[in-house]
C-alpha positions in Angstrom: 65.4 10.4 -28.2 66.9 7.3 -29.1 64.5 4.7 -28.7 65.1 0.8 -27.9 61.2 -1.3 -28.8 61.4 -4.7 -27.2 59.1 -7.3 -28.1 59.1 -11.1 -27.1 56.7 -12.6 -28.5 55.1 -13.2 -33.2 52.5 -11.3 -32.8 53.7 -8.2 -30.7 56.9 -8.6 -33.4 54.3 -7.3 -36.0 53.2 -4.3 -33.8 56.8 -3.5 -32.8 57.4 -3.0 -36.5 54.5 0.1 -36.4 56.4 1.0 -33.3 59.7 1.7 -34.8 57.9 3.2 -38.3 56.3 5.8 -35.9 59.4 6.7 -34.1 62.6 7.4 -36.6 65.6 6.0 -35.3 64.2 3.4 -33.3 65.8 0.0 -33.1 63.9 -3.3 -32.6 65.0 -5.9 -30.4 63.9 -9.5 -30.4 64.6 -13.1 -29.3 66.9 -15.1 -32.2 64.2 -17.7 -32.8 61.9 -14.8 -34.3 65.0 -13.3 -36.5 63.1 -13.7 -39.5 60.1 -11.9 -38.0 62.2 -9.1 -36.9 64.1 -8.3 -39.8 60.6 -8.2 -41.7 58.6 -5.9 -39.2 61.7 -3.6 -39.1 63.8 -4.1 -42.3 67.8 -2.6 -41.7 66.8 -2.0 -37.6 66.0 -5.3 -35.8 68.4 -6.9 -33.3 68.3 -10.5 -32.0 69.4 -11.5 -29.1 70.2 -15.3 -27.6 69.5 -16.1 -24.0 66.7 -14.1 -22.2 65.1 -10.5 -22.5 66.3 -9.7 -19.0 69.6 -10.0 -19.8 69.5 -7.2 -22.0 68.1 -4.6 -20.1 71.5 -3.3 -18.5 72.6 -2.9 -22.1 69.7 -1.4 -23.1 69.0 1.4 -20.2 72.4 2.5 -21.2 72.5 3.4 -24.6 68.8 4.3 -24.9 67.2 7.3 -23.9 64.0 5.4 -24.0 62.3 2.1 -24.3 58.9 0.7 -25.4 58.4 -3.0 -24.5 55.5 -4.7 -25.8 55.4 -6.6 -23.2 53.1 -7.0 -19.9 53.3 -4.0 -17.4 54.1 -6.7 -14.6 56.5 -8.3 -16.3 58.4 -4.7 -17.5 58.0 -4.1 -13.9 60.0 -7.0 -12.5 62.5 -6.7 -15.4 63.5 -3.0 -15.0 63.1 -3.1 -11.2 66.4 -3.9 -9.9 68.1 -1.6 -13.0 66.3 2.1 -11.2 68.6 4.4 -10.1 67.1 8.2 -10.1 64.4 9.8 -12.3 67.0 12.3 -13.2 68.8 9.6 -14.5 66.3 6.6 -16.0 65.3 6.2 -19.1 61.6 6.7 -20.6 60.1 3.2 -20.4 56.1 2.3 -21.9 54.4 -0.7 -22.2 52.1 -1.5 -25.3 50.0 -4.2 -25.4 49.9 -6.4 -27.9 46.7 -5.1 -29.3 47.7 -1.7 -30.1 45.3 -0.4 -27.4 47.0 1.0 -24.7 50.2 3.1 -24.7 51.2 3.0 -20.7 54.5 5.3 -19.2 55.9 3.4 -16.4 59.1 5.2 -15.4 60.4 8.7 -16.2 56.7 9.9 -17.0 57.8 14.1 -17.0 61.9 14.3 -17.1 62.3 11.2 -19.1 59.6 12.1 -21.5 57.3 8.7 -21.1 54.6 10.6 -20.8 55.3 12.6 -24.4 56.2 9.1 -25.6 53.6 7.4 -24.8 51.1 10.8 -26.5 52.9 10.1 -29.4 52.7 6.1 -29.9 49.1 6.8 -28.8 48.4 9.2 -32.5 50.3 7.0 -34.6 48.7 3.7 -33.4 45.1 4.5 -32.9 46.0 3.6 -29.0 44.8 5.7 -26.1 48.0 7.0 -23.6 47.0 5.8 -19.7 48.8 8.7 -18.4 48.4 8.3 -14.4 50.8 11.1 -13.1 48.7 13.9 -11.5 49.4 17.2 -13.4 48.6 14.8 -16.8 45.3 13.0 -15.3 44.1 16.5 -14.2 45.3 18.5 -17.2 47.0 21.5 -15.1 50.6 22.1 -15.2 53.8 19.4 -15.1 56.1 21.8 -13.3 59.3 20.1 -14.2 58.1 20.2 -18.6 56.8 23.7 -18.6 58.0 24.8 -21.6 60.3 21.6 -22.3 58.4 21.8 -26.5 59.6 24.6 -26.4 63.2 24.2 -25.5 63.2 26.2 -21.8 65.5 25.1 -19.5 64.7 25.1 -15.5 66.8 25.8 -12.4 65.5 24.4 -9.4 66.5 22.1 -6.4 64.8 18.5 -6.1 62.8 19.8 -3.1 61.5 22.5 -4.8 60.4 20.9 -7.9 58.8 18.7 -5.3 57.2 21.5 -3.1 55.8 23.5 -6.0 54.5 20.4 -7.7 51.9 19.2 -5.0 51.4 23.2 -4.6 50.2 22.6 -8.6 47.9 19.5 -8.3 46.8 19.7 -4.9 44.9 23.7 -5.8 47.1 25.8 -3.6 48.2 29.5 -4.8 50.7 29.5 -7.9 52.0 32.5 -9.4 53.1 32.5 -12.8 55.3 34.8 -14.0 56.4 35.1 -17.8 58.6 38.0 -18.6 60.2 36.2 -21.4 59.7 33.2 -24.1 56.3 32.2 -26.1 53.1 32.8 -24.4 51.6 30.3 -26.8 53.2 27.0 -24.2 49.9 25.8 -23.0 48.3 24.6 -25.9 50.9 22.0 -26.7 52.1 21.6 -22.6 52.2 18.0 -22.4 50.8 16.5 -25.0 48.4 19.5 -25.7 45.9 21.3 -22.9 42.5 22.1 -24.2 40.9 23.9 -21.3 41.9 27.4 -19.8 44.9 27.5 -16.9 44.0 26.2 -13.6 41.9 28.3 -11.4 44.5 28.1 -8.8 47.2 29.9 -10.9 47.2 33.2 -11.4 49.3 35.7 -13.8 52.0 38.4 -13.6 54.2 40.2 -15.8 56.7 41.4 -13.6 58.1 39.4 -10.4 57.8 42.7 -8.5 54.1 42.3 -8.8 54.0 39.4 -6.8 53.2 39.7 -3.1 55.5 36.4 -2.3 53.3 35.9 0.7 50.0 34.9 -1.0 51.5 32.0 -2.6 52.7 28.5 -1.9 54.6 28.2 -5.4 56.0 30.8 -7.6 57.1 29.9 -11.2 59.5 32.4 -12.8 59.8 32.6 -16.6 62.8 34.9 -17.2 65.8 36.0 -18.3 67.3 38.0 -16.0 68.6 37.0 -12.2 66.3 37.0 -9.7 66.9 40.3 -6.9 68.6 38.9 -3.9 65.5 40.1 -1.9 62.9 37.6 -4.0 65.3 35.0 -3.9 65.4 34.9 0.1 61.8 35.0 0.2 61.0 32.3 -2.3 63.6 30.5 -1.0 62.1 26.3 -1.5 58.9 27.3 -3.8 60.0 28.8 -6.8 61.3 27.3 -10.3 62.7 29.6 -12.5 62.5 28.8 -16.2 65.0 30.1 -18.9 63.3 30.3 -22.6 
């Protein structure tokens, strides 16, 4: 990802410097009257700007893939609001406080990768992620990043993403089937799962070993094309994922 860290005021310049070291390739942006501040928090990757900090934010959703402002979530929230165009589309944006306590995702938490952002800033500064979506506050499974680590691709409508994700968190019937890729995705599902699988998921090898009526979600890892007869009947709750 290429990451944009805004800071606005001395001392969250000093943290923003930790912020870039902990993310390569990450550029620092800060107001001119703190160039000197910049430059030494993030020698060869600090950029100062005149005028103020909303003003680059246009600029800045579109040639990052991220952002991490340390800067107050209401604030972040009034600067990137009238910017929002889709999830599928917004960049990752967290908030750290200037303490280095609190690593906080506030837009694009799963298919922007805020969430796994804000895990990471969370390790390298000693900070603790506030992750408030509810596959990540439960620990059970983020059906639009299964298997994202591990490079799986998905196909799947918005609806259905939709339908089988509150199938996920709210304890309804999931099948999961994995006839292809790494069985070994849950430990390091986003940001790491400690615990066994949800009790309301349960496991096939084969898709014809699923009786499509006993469940409200079906998640397919495979490689192969899913029979015309399956895909009429799982027609709206399934997400097939391609390893």
């Amino acid at each position: 990802m290429k990451i944009a860290v805004v800071s606005i005021t001395k001392h969250g310049i000093a943290l923003a410097g930790r912020v870039v070291a902990a993310l390569p390739g990450a550029q620092l942006f800060a107001p001119e009257k703190f160039r000197a501040d910049a430059e030494a928090a993030a020698p060869g990757a600090a950029h100062c700007y005149a005028g103020k900090v909303g003003e680059q934010v246009p600029a800045l959703f579109a040639a990052f893939d991220g952002l991490v402002a340390i800067v107050s979530l209401g604030a972040v929230v009034r600067l990137i609001a009238p910017h929002l165009k889709g999830k599928d589309v917004d960049p990752a944006v967290v908030v750290v406080d200037e303490a280095g306590k609190f690593a906080i995702p506030v837009l694009s938490g799963h298919l922007g990768g805020a969430n796994q952002l804000a895990g990471h800033l969370a390790a390298a500064l000693g900070a603790q992620a506030v992750l408030t979506t509810a596959s990540d506050a439960r620990e059970t499974i983020g059906v639009d990043i299964l298997g994202r680590e591990l490079g799986w691709t998905f196909e799947a409508t918005h609806d259905e993403l939709v339908r089988c994700s509150a199938a996920m968190v709210n304890d309804e019937p999931v099948a999961l089937i994995q006839e292809a890729g790494s069985p070994d995705w849950w430990a390091s599902h986003a940001n790491g799962r400690s615990g066994p699988l949800p009790a309301n998921v349960s496991l096939f090898a084969r898709l014809e070993d699923v009786d499509p009526g006993r469940f409200a979600a079906v998640l397919w890892i495979s490689e192969r094309a899913m029979p015309a007869s399956y895909a009429a009947q799982l027609a709206g709750r399934r997400v097939i994922y391609r390893p």
